[in-house]
Structure formats: C-alpha cells, structure tokens
FINU-345066 format. One line per field, with one value per residue (C-alpha): residue number from 1; chain; x, y, z. Coordinates in steps of 0.02 Angstrom, whole numbers, plus 32768, in hexadecimal, padded with zeros to 4 digits. Layout:
seq <- c(NUM;...)
mol <- c(A;...)
c1 <- c(X;...)
c2 <- c(Y;...)
c3 <- c(Z;...)
REM end
This chain:
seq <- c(1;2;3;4;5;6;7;8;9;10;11;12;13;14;15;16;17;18;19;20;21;22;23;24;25;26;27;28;29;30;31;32;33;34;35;36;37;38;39;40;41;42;43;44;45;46;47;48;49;50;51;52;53;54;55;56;57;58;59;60;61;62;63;64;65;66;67;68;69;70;71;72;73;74;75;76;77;78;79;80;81;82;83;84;85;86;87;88;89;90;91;92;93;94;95;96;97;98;99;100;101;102;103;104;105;106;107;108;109;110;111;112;113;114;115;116;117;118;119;120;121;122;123;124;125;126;127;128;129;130;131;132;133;134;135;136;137;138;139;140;141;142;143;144;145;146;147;148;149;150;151;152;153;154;155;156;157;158;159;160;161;162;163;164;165;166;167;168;169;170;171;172;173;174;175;176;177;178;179;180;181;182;183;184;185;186;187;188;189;190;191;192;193;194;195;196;197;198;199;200;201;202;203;204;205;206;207;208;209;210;211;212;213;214;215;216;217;218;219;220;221;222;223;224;225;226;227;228;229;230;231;232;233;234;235;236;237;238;239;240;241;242;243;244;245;246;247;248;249;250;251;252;253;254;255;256;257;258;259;260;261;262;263;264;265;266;267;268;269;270;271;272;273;274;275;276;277;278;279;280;281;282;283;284;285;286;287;288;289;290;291;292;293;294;295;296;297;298;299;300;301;302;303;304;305;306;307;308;309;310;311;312;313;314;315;316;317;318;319;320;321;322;323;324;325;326;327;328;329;330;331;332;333;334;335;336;337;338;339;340;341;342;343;344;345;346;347;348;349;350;351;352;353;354;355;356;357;358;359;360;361;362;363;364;365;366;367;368;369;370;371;372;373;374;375;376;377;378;379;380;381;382;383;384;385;386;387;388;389;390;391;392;393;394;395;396;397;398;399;400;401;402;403;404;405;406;407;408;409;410;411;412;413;414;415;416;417;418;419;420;421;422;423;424;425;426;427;428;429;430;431;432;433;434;435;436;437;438;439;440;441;442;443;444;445;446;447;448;449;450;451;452;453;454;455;456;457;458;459;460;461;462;463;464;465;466;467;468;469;470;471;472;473;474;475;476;477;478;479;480;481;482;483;484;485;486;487;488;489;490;491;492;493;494;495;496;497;498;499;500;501;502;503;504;505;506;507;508;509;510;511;512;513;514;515;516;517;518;519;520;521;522;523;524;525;526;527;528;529;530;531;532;533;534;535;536)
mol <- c(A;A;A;A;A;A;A;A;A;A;A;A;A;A;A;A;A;A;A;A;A;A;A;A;A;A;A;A;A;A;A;A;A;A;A;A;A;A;A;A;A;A;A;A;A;A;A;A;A;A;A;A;A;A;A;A;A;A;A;A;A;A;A;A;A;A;A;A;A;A;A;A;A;A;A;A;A;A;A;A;A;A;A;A;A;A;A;A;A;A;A;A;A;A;A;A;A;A;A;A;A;A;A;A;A;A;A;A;A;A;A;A;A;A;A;A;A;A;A;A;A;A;A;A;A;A;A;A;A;A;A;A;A;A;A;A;A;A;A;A;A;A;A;A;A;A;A;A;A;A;A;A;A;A;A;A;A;A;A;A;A;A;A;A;A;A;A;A;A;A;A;A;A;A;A;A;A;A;A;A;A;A;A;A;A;A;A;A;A;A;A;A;A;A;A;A;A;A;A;A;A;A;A;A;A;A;A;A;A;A;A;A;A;A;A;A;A;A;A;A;A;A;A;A;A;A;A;A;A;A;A;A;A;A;A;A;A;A;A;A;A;A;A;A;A;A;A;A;A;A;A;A;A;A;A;A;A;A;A;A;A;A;A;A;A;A;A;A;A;A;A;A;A;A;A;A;A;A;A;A;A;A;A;A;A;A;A;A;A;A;A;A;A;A;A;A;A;A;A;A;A;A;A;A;A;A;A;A;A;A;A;A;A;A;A;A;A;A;A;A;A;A;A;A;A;A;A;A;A;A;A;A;A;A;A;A;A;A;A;A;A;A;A;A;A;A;A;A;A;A;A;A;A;A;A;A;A;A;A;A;A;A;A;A;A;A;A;A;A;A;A;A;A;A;A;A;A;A;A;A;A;A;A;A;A;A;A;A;A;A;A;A;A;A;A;A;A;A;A;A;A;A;A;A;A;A;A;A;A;A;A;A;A;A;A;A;A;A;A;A;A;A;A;A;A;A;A;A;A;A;A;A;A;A;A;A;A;A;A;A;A;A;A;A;A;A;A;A;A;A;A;A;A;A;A;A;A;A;A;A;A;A;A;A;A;A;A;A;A;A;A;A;A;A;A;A;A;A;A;A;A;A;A;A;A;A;A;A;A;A;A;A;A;A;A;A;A;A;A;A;A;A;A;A;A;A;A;A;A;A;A;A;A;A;A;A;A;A;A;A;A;A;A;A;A;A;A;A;A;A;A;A;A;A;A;A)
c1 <- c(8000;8083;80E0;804D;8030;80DB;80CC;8036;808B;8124;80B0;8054;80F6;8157;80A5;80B6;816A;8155;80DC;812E;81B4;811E;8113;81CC;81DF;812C;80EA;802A;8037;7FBC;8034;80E5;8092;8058;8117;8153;80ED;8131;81DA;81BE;8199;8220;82A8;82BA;8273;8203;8157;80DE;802E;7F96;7EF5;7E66;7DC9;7D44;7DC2;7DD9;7D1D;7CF3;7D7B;7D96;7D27;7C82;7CDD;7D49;7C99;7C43;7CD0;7CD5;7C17;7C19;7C81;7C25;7BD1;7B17;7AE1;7B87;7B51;7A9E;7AD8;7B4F;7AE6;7ADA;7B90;7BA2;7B0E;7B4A;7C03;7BDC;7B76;7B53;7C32;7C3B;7BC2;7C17;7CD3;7C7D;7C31;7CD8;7D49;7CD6;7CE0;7D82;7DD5;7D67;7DB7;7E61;7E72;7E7C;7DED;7DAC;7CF3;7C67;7C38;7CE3;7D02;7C69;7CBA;7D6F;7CFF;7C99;7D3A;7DA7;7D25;7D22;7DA9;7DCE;7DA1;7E3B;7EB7;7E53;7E3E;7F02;7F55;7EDB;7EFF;7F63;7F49;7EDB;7E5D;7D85;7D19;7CA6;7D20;7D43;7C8A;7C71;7CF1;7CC2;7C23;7C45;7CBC;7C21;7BB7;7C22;7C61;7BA9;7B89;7C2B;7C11;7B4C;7BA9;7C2B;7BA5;7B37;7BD1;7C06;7B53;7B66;7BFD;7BDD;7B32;7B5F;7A97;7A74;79EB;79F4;7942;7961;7A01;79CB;792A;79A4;7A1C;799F;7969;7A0D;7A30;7988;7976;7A43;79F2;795B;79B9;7A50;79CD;7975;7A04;7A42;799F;79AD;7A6F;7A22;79A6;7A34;7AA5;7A18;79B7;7A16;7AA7;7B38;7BE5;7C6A;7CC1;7C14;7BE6;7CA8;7C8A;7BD6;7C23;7C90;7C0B;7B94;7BD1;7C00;7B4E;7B05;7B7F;7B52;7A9F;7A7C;7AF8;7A8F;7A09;7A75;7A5E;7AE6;7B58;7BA0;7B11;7ACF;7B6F;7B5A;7AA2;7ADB;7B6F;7B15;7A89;7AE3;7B43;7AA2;7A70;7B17;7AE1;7A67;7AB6;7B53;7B21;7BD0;7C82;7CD6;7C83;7C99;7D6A;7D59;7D1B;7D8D;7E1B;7DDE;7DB0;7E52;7EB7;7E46;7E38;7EE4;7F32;7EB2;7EDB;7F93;7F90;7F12;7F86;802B;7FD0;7FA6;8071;8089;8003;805F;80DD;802D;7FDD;807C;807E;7FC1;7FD6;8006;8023;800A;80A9;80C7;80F5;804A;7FE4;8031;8007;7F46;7F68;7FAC;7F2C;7E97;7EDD;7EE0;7E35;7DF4;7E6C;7E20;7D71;7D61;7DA7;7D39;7C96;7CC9;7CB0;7C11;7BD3;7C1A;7BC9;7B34;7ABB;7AE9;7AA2;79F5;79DC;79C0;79E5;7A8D;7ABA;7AA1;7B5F;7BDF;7C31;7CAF;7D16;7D9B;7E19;7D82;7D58;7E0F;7E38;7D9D;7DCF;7E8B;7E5E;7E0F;7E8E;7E65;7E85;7E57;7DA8;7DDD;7E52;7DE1;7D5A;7DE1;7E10;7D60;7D52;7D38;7DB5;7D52;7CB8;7C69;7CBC;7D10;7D4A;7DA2;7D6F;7DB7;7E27;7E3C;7ECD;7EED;7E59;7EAA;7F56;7F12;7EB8;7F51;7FA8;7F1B;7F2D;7FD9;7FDD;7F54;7F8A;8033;8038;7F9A;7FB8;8058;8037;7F88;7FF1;8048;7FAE;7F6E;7FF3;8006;7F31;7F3C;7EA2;7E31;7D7D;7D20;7C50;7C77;7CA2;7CCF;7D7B;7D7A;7DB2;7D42;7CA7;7CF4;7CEF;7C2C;7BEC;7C53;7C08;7B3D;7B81;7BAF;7B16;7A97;7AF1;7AF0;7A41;7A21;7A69;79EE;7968;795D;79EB;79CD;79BB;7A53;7ABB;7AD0;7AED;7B62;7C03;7C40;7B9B;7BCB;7C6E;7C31;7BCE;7C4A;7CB2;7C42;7C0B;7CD2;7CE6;7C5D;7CC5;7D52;7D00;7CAC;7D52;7DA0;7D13;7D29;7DE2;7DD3;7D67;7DE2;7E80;7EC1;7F49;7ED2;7F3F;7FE4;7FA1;7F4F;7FE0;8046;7FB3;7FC3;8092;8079;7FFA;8046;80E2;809F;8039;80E7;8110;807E;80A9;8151;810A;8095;8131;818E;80E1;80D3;8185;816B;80ED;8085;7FF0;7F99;7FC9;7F17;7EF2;7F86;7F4C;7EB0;7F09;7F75;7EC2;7E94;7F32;7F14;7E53;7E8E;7F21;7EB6;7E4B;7EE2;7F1E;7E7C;7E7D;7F2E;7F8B;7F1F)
c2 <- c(8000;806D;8054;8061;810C;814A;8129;817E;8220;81FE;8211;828E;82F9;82DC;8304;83A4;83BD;8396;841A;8496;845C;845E;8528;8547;84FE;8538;84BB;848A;8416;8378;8372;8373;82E6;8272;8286;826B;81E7;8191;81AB;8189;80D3;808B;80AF;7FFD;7FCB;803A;7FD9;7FC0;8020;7FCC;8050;8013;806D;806C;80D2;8154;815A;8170;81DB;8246;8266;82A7;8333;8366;836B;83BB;8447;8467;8470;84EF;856F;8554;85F3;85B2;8660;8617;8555;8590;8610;85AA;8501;84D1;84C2;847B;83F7;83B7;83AC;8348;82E5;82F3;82E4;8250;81F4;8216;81FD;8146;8116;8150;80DF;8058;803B;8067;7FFC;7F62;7F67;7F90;7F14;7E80;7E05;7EB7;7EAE;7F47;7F46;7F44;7FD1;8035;800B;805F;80E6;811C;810C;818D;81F5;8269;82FB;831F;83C7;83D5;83C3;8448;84CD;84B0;84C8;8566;85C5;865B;866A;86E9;8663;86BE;86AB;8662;85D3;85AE;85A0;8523;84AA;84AD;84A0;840A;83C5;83B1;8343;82BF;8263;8243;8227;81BD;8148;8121;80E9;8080;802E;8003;7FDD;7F54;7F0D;7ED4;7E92;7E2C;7DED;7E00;7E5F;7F11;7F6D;8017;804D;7FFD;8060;8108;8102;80D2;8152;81DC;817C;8162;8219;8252;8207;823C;82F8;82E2;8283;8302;83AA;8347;832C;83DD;8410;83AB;83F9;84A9;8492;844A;84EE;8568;853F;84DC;853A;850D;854D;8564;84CE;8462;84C7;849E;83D6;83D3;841F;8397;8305;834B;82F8;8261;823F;8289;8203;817B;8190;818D;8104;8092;80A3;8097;813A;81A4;81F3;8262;82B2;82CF;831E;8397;83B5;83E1;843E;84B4;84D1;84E2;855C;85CF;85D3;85EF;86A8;865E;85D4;8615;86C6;86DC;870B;86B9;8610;8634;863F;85B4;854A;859B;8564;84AC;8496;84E9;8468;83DA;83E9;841C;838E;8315;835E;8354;828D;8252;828D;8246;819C;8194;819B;811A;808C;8062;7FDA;7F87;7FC6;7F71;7EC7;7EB3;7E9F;7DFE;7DB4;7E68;7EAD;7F80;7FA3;7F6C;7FBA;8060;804B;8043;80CB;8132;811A;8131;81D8;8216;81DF;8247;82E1;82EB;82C3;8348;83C7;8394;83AB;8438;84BA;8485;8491;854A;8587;851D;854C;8606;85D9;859F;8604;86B3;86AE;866B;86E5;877D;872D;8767;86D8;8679;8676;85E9;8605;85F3;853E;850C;8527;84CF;8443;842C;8433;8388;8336;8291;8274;8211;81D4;8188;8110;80FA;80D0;8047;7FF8;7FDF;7F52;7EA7;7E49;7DB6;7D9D;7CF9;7C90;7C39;7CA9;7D4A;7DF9;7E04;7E91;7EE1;7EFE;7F36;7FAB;7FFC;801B;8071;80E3;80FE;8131;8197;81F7;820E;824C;82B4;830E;830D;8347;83C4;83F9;8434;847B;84DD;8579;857E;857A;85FB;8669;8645;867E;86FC;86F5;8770;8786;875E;87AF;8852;883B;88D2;88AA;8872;891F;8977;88F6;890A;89B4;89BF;8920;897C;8A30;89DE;8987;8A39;8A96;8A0D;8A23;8AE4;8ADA;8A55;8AC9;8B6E;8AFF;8A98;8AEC;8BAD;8BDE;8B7B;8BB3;8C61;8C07;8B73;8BB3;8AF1;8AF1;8BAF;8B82;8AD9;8B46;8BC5;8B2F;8AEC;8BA0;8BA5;8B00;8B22;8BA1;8B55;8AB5;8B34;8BA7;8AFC;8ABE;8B74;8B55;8ABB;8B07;8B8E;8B1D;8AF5;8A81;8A23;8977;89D2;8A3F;89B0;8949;89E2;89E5;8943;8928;89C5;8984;88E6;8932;89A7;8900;88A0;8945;8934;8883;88A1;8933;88C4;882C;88D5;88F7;8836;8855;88E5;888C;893F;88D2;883E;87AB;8799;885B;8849;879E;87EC;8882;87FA;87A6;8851;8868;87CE;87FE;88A9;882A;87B9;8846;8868;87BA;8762;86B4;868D;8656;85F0)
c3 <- c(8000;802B;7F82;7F1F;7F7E;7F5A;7EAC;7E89;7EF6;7E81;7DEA;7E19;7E3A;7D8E;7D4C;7D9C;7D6E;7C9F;7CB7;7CF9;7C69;7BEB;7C11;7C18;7B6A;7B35;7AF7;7B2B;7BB8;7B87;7ACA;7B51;7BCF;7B46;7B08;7BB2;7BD9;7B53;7B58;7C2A;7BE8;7B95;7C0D;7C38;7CEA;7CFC;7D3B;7C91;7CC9;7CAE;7CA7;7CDE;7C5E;7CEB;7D51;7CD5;7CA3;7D43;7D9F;7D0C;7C9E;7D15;7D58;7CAE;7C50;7CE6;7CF8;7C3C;7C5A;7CD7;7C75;7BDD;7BAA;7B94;7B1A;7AB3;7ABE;7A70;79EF;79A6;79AB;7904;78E1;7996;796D;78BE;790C;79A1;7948;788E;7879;790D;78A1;7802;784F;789C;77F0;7787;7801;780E;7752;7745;77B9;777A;76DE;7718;77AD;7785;77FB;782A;781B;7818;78CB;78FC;7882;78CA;798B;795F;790D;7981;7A09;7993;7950;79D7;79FC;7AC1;7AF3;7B7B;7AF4;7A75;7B00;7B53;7AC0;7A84;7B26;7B1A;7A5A;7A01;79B4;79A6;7A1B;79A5;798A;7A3F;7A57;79DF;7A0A;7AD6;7A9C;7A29;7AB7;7B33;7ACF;7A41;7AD1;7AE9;7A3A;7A23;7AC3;7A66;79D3;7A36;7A97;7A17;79B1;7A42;7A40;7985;7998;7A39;7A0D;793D;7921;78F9;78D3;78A8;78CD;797F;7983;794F;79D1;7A54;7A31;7A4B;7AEB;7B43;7B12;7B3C;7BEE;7C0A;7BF4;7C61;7CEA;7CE3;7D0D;7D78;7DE2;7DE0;7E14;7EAB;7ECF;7E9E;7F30;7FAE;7F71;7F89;7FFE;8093;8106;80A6;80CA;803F;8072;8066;7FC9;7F59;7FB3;7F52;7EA5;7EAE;7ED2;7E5C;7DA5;7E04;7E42;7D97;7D38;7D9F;7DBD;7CF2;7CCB;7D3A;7CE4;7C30;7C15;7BD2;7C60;7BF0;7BC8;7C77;7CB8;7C1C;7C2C;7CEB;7CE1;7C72;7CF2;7D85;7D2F;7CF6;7DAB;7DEC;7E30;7E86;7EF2;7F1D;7F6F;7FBD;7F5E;7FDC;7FA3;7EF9;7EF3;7F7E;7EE6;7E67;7EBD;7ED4;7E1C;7DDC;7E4C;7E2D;7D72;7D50;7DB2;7D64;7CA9;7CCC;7D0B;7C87;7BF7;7C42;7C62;7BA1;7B6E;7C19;7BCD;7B32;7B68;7B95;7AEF;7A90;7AF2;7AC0;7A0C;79FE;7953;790E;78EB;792C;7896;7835;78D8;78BC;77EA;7825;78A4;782F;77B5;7813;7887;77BB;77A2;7847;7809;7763;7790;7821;779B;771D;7786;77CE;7726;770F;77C3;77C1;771D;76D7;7779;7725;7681;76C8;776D;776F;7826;780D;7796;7828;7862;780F;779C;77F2;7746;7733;77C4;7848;780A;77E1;78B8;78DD;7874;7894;7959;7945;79E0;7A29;7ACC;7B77;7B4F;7AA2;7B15;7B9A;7B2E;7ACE;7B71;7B90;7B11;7B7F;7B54;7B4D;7ACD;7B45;7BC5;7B2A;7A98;7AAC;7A52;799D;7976;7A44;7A35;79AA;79A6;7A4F;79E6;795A;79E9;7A47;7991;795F;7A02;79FB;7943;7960;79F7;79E0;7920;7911;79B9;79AD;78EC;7943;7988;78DB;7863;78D0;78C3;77F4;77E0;7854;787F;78D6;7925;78B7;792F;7964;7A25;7A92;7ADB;7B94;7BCC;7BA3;7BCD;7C71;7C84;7C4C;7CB9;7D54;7D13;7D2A;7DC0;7E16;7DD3;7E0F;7EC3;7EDF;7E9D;7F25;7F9A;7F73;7F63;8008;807C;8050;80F6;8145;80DC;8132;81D4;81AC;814F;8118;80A1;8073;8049;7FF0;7F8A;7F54;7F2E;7EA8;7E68;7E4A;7E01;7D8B;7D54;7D39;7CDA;7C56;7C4A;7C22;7B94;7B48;7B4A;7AF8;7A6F;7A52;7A5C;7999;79E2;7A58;7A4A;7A81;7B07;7B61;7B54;7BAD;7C2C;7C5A;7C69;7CD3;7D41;7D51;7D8B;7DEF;7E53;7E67;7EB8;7F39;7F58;7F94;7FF6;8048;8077;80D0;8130;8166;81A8;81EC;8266;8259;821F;822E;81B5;819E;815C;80E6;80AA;8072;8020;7FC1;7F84;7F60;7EE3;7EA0;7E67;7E24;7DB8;7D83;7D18;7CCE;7C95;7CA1;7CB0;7C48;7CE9;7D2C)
REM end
C-alpha cells in the first residue's frame, strides 16, 4: 500500500514538473505529457501501467465535462447551435460511417461492426486538448464557442455509436430503426435525468445553510451522482453531466450569494481540473508498452500502417465537413445570413483542431476482452493501437502545427465584440449608477448623518466619472492596441510594486497578517482584470 501510494505521489509530481517544463519551453502541456509519457516508458525497468477504462470513465470524465459545462457560455452554446449540432453529431456519424468502411476493406478479417466500433471510438476530438493548446492565442470568439460547444456533446454522440457498435458485434444483429430510436432515447433520458438532478442540487445550494466549504464539496459530487444516476438506468452519462453543468451554471447568481464562496470554488476546480488534465495526458504516453505487448501476431509496424491511415481519414473528413457546415446554412437561412461570414480561415481552425484525446482510449480499453466464456473479441487489440496512434498523430502533429496556422491566416474577429476593456468599464459604470441611485432612493435621509454612506457615495459619483472619462478616451484613442498595452505593463509594474510594499509591512509587524492577506487578495482581483484568466 505504501508503494503503491508513493508511486502515485511520484507521478503526480513529474506530472507537475513536465508541466512546468511544458510552459518554459511553450509548448501546450497535454502535446509535452503525451511525449513524455512516452518517452517515460521505454527506459527499461520502469513498471508497464495497465489503465483500467471504468477508472477513467468514471474519475475523469464527470467532472472534466461538468467543468467545461460550467464555463460554457449558454447565449454562445444556443447562437451557434447549428454548427455545434451538425459537428457533434452530423461529422461523428459521418467520421464513424467513413472508418467503418474504410477499415473493412483495408484490414484484413476486419468486419463492419468492428469498423463502426473503432469509428465511433475515434470520431470524436477531446475538448481539453482543443481549448489548452488555443489559450493565449488570438483565435474569434465565434470559433471558441463552437468547438466547447461541440466538445460537450460528441462524446455523447460517439459513446451511442460505440455501444451500439459493441452490441452488433457481440450478439452479430443490428437494426438500424432499433438503433436510431434508441439513440434519441439514451440521449433523451441522459438530458431529462441530468436537469433533474441539478434541480435537486439547485434546491440543496439555495435553499439549505451551506457554508463555502459544504457548497465547493457539493460542486464536486454533483457530475459524479449525475453520471452515475443515468448510467444505471443506460442512459447516457455524458449527456446528463452536460445537460447539468449548463444549468447550474445559468443559476449560478442565484445559489452562490457570497464572493467568498465563489473563489472558494474557483480555487478547487482550478486545482482539481488542472491536476486531473495534467495526469490523464501523461498516462496516455505511460500505456503503450501495454498497448504494444497486446498485439500479438500483428506486427507494430502494420498497426501503425492502419493508424496512419485512418488518423488521415479523420483529418480529411473533419475538414471536408467543416466548409459546408460554415456556409450552406447561409445559402438557405436568412437568419444565418444576419452573422457575418466566417470566410475560409474560420472553418480551416475549426477543422485542423480536431485532437483526440483521453475518451478515445478510454472508450478502446473498454472493449471486453472476451466475446463468451469461450472465444475472445476479434481485433481488441488491435483496434486499441490504431486509437493510441490516432491520438498521438493527432495531438502531437495538428497540435503543435495549431499556433502556426494561426499565425500564417492571421486571423481576426470575425462578430463585432467590444474588447474586454471596455465591456468592463460599462458593466462597472451601470453597476455604480444602480448603487448611488439605491442610495437617494432608500437611504436619503441617512446619508446626512452617517459619513461612511456619504463617502460611499462620493466614491461611486467619482468612479462613474472616471469609467465614462475612460470610454470617451477609448473612442478618441487612434492607437487603442498600443496604449492599452502601455496601460497594462504600467499597471502591472506598478502592482509588483505594492506587493513588495505589502512583504515590508508584514515585516514591519505594524499590521495584522490577516489585513495584509486581504490587501494581497485585493491586488490579485485588480491583476486579474488586467490579465484575465491567461495564468490560471
């Protein structure tokens, strides 16, 4: 027990030491720990790890989907649901159809169910890759949109397909009007059970005397119980966590009242997904000794010939749907054509972000490895290979090309979005306004008598001020891009300033530790509307 718990402390700090390399060397972190992984396992000795699928399916994957969930912009998910829809589903389809046939004819023994099983376990790109490798670069809203959105629901879709996949092949029937009414129920009933259950946490949040502590413990239970409860009824999990993710976010104003129990939870989902991101990537370079070993009389070399082939197939698929998806709706929908056209660089970052990841594996270890208590599954093993190779090439080649075919288009926004700044400045501005006119309306009188609310109020008149003088600067400005940039090294210097300032103070033993600790969480706030959310 011991050993096993040093090891896991072992892996969990090299995890967060490639990391910290991955950021040094700049290079997105999943693409490094996949490499590492690998490399990590053929030094000779080191132990061959065996991943179990119902661990990762069920430690994993609730609380990545529910997190993504959560910071999912719902008036994004429904403006852009038509690309989102025929991506998650309409290209899974396609991608499962194209590889089923495919790899039938190319694979020798390979039959159609099997081909529809390894399509339906490639056919969908992992949203933790997309998004890690995206941050920091100047990619449109609009596109970012789409492929979280997309992210939240194809594992559903691709998991249907698997399963129904698995059914052919073990009992060798399929039907596909059984199939398609199926789909739409296991979906369906994922969606119903999923808001049910976030009604009943919604309730528990709201309405019971939580603390913060209670309140980040119940975040964290939630898409664990929503996962569960619908996969025993063979519903889809997926879809539940999605369907409440999504609603717990909406109503997130209304169930946690406090700020304190708002960056209580912050911090826990930063740690927990981070950590959880960082492990699940490294452990996909770690399982390929075990990958290898399973081939049997397949040689590597004719495993990584189909792997090759069919991580193509996905490539030039994804591309190929994704013109169409971003221009035909234009042709028949007046509606769509109120958007401005998403031209050709738009569609070509959608489509090169196409990454597999963790789920594609998970879903491949999955397979039983036995059909019946007599003959084993045809193809396991190899199916998990081509997975593992599709992954790799996948992440490792279009991730680490994304930043550069970025760069090359240099592409823009493509809607007309007011830059952060200055959406700041005018949600802040209404903020102030509705306040003083709280105070003349309901504390006139008092506000003679008490001078805090007197000087509260002259506060706000002045920031008022100060957020319009700042709009009509902005307006004026004709290098807005370089003076903000000169704002913000400024600011940023003149914070490190304030946090050395506030080290003498501690020191100094002049004032509490817990006054300065709160003027240190203060600086941090005031930072983080500089940089936003990049250092996180």
């Amino acid at each position: 027990m011991h050993e096993q718990l040093l090891l896991i402390l072992g892996l969990l700090l090299l995890v967060m030491l490639l990391v910290m390399l991955a950021q040094r060397i700049k290079i997105a972190y999943p693409i490094f720990l996949v490499l590492a992984g690998l490399g990590i396992s053929l030094i000779p000795g080191v132990p061959v790890l065996k991943l179990d699928p119902e661990i990762i399916f069920l430690i994993f994957l609730p609380p990545l989907l529910y997190e993504a969930a959560w910071y999912t912009s719902w008036n994004d998910f429904w403006k852009w649901k038509r690309p989102i829809s025929l991506l998650a589903f309409g290209l899974v389809f396609l991608t499962s159809l194209v590889v089923a046939y495919t790899s039938q004819m190319l694979i020798p023994g390979f039959t159609l169910a099997l081909g529809f099983l390894l399509g339906g376990i490639v056919s969908p790109p992992d949203a933790v890759a997309a998004t890690t490798v995206l941050k920091g670069l100047k990619v449109p809203k609009r596109t970012l949109a789409i492929l979280e959105g997309e992210s939240l629901i194809n594992d559903a879709s691709s998991l249907i397909v698997f399963r129904f996949a698995l059914a052919a092949v073990m009992t060798g029937a399929f039907s596909m009007h059984e199939a398609t009414g199926q789909f739409f129920l296991v979906a369906g009933m994922g969606i119903v059970v999923g808001i049910a259950g976030a009604h009943i946490f919604y309730a528990i949040h709201r309405f019971l005397p939580t603390t913060p502590a209670i309140d980040a413990a119940l975040t964290v239970m939630t898409p664990y119980i929503l996962f569960l409860s619908a996969e025993h009824f063979h519903f889809s999990g997926v879809m539940a966590v999605v369907s409440g993710g999504l609603f717990m976010s909406f109503r997130v104003h209304e169930i946690f009242k406090t700020g304190t129990t708002r960056i209580n939870m912050t911090g826990v989902w930063n740690t927990l997904i981070f950590v959880m991101n960082a492990l699940v990537f490294v452990l996909i370079g770690l399982e390929l000794p075990d990958i290898i070993n399973g081939l049997g009389e397949i040689s590597v070399m004719e495993g990584i010939k189909y792997g090759l082939i069919i991580s193509l197939i996905v490539i030039v698929v994804r591309l190929l749907w994704i013109y169409p998806v971003a221009h035909l709706p234009r042709w028949f929908s007046e509606k769509a054509r109120r958007d401005p056209s998403p031209g050709w660089k738009n569609p070509l970052i959608i489509g090169w972000a196409g990454m597999r990841g963790v789920v594609s594996l998970a879903t491949a270890l999955s397979i039983p490895v036995m059909m019946n208590s007599q003959a084993e599954f045809p193809m396991r093993n190899l199916i998990i290979f081509i997975t593992f190779v599709v992954i790799f090439v996948t992440l490792v080649f279009q991730g680490l090309t994304l930043p550069l075919i970025i760069k090359l288009t240099k592409i823009g926004e493509i809607d007309h979005i007011l830059p952060s700044h200055e959406q700041q400045a005018g949600i802040q501005m209404r903020l102030d306004k509705l306040a003083v006119q709280r105070l003349d309306n309901e504390y006139n009188e008092v506000l003679n008598s008490n001078s805090l609310l007197e000087n509260l109020k002259n506060t706000l008149e002045s920031d008022i001020k100060l957020h319009q003088n700042h709009l009509n600067s902005i307006e004026m400005c004709t290098n807005r891009q370089n003076d903000m940039a000169e704002y913000h090294k400024v600011m940023m210097d003149i914070f490190a300033l304030q946090r050395k300032e506030l080290f003498k103070m501690k020191r100094e033993k002049l004032f509490s530790d817990d006054e300065i600790r709160k003027a240190e969480s203060q600086l941090d706030l005031n930072e983080l509307k500089i940089t936003g959310n990049k250092h996180l």
